[in-house]
C-alpha positions in Angstrom: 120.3 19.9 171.7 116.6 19.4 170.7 116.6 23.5 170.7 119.3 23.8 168.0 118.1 20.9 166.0 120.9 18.4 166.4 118.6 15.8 167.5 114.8 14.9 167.6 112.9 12.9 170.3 110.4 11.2 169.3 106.8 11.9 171.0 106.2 9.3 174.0 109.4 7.3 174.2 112.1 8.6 176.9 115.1 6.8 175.8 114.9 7.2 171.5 116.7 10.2 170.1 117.6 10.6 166.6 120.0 12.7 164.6 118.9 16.2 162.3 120.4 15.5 159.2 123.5 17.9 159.0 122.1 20.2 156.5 119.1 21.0 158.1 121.6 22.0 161.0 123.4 24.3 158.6 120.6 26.3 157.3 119.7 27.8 160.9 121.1 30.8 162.6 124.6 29.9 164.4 124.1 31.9 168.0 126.2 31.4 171.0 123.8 29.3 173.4 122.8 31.7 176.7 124.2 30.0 180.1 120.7 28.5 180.8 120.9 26.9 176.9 124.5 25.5 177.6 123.4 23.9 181.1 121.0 22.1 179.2 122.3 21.5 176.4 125.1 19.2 178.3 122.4 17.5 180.7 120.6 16.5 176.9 124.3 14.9 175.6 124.5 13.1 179.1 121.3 11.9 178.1 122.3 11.2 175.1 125.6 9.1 175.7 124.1 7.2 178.1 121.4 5.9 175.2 124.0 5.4 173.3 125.6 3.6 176.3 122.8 1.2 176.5 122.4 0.3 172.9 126.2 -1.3 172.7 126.0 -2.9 176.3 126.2 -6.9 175.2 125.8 -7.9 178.5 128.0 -9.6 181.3 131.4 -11.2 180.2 132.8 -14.3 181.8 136.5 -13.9 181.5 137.1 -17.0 182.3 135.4 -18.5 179.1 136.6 -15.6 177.2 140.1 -15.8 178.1 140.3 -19.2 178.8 140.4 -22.2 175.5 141.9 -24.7 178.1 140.1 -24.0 181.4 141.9 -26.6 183.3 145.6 -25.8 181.7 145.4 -21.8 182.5 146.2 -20.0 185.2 146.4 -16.0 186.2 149.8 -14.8 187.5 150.5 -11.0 188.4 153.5 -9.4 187.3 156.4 -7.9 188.8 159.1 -6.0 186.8 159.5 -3.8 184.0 161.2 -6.6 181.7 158.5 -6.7 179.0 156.7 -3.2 179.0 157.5 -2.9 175.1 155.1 -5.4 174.9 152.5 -3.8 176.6 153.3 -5.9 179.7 153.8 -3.5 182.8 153.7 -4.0 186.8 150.9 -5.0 188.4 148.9 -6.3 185.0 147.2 -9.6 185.2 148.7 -12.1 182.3 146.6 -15.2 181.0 149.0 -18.1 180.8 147.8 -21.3 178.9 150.1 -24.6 179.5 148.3 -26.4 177.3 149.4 -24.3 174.7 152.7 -25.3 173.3 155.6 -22.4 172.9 156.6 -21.6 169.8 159.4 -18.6 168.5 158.0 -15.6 169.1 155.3 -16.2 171.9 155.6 -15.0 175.2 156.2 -17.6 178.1 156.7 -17.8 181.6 159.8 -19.5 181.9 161.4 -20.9 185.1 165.4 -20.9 184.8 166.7 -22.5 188.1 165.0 -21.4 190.8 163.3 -18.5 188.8 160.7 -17.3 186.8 160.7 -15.0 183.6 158.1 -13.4 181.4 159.9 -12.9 178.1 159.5 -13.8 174.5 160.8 -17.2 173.3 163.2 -16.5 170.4 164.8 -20.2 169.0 167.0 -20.3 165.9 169.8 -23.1 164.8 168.3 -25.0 167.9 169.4 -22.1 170.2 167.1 -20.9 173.1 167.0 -17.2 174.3 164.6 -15.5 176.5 164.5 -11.6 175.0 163.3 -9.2 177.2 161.3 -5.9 175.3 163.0 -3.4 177.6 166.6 -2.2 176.1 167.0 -1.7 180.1 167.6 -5.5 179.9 169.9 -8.4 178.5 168.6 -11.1 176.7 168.6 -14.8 178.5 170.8 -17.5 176.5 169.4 -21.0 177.8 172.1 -23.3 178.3 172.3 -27.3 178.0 173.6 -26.8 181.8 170.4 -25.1 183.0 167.4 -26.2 184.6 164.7 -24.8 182.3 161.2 -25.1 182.1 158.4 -23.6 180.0 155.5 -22.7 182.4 153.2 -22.1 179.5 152.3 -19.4 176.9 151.1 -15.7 177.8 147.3 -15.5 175.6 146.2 -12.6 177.3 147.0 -9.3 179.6 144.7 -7.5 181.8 145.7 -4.2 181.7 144.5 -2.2 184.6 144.9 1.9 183.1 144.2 3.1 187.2 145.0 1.5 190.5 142.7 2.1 193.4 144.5 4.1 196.2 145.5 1.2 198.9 
């Protein structure tokens, strides 16, 4: 990249690059880089990104006093089921659920009906309590007088994991 004038590095310092303004790029000769050019060319951008890499790194993150207002109230809990993937909620994520936190229409709860628990958004109107799932694969949940039901605390996060690691 330093051959075609997309970036300068500066004399003694290793891990500085800076940008050509684009219209000096412009003004030179456009030619299709020779095999040789290309190899290095890609082993300059590596360099490159991992500068760039550096430069935004903020340093280790403590999810736990990230993710966690009320240390003492939250808990992790894995998920099973397909209930709540409109919500970005699949199988296998990690949820961050806070019982210090109190439920309110529209959050997402754990919710233990019976002998069961639930991950589904709290919907209450005219003093009526239903559990809605965001899958139209499933029903939504009318809580009854009758039932045993319990709040377990509000979702405040998901860790999303994008690729399991082959068991």
């Amino acid at each position: 990249m330093q051959k075609k004038d997309t970036i300068r590095q500066p004399p003694r310092s290793a891990r500085v690059i800076s940008l050509t303004a684009r219209r000096e790029v412009k003004q030179k000769k456009k030619r299709r880089p020779a095999l040789e050019d290309r190899r290095e060319a890609k082993n300059e951008q590596a360099t490159a990104l991992l500068y760039i890499e550096d430069r935004f790194i903020e340093g280790c993150i403590d999810l736990n006093r990230s993710l966690m207002k009320h240390p003492v109230a939250t808990f992790y809990v894995r998920v099973e089921g397909d209930s709540m993937i409109g919500a970005g909620i699949n199988p296998g994520d990690i949820l961050v659920v806070d019982r210090a936190v109190t439920a309110r229409h529209g959050d997402i709860i754990i919710a233990r009906v019976e002998d069961e628990l639930y991950v589904k958004r709290l919907h209450i109107e005219h003093g009526e309590t239903v559990l809605i799932p965001e899958n139209p694969a499933y029903e939504p949940f009318r809580i009854t007088e009758e039932m045993d039901f319990e709040s377990g605390g509000t979702v405040m996060h998901v860790i999303h994991t994008f690729r399991r690691e082959d068991d």
